[in-house]
C-alpha positions in Angstrom: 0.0 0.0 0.0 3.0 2.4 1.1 4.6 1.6 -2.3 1.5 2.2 -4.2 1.1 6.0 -2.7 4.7 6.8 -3.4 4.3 5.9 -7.0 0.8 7.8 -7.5 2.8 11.1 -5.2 5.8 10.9 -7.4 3.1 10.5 -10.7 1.6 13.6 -9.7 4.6 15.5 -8.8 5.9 15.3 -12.1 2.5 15.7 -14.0 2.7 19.2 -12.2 6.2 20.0 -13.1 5.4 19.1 -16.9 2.6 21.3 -16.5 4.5 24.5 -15.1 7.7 24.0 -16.9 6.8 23.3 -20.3 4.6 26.4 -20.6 6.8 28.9 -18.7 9.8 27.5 -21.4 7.1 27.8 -24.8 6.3 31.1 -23.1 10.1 32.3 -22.9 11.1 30.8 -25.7 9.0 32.6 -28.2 9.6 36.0 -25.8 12.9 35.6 -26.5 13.2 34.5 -30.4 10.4 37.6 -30.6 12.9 40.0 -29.1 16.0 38.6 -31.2 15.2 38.0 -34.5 17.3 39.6 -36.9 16.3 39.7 -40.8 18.5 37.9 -42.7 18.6 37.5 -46.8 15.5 36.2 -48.0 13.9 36.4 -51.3 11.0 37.8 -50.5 9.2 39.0 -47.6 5.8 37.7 -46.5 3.1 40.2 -44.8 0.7 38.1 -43.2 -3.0 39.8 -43.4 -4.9 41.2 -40.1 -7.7 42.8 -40.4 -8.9 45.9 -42.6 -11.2 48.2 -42.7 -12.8 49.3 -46.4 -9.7 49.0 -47.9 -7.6 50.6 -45.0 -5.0 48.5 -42.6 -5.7 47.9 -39.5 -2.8 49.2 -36.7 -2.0 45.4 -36.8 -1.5 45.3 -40.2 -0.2 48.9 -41.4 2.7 47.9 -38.7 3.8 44.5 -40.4 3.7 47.1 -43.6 6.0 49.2 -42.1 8.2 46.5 -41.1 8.4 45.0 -44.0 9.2 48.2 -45.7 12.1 48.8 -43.6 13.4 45.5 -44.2 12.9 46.0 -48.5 14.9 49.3 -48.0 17.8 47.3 -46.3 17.8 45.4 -49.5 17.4 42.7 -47.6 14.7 40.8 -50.2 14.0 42.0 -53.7 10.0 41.6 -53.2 7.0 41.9 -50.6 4.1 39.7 -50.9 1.2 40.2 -49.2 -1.4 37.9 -48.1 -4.8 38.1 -46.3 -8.4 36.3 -47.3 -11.8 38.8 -47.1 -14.6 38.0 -44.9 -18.1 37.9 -46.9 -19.6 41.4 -47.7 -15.8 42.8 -47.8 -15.4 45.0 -50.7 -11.5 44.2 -50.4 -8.9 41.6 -48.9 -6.6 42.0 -46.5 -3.7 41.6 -49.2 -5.2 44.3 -51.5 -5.7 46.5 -48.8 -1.7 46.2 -47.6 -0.5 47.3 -51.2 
């Protein structure tokens, strides 16, 4: 019986740890990578769409514009792409709406 409690305590001992630890390193991982990245030479750069409004960016999406902008002017990739699907009744996509 004595055995049996160890091995369930020790179970969920480490069934907590997993569940602390391996968020709080996801979590600091991508912090980190988020704070470090540095562009590198590419051939082209990729916008990913947010949301727009009639045809205008959204704050999301006009500063993944600017970003990408900066990086083009570095001559860091010869091209931007952009990318974004409408919703139904939108007059214009995402993409269109980031050129």
């Amino acid at each position: 019986m004595f055995f049996l409690f160890k091995v369930v305590k020790r179970f969920i001992a480490l069934t907590l740890l997993i569940v602390i630890i391996v968020p709080l390193y996801v979590v600091g991982n991508v912090y980190f990578t988020g704070r470090n990245a540095k562009p590198v030479q590419s051939g082209a750069i990729v916008v990913l769409g947010a949301a727009q409004y009639d045809g205008r960016p959204s704050d999301v999406l006009q500063a993944r514009l600017l970003e990408a902008k900066q990086i083009y002017k570095k001559g860091l990739a010869p091209i931007i792409l952009t990318v974004g699907a409408g919703a139904a009744g939108d007059r214009t996509t995402e993409a269109a709406s980031g050129v």
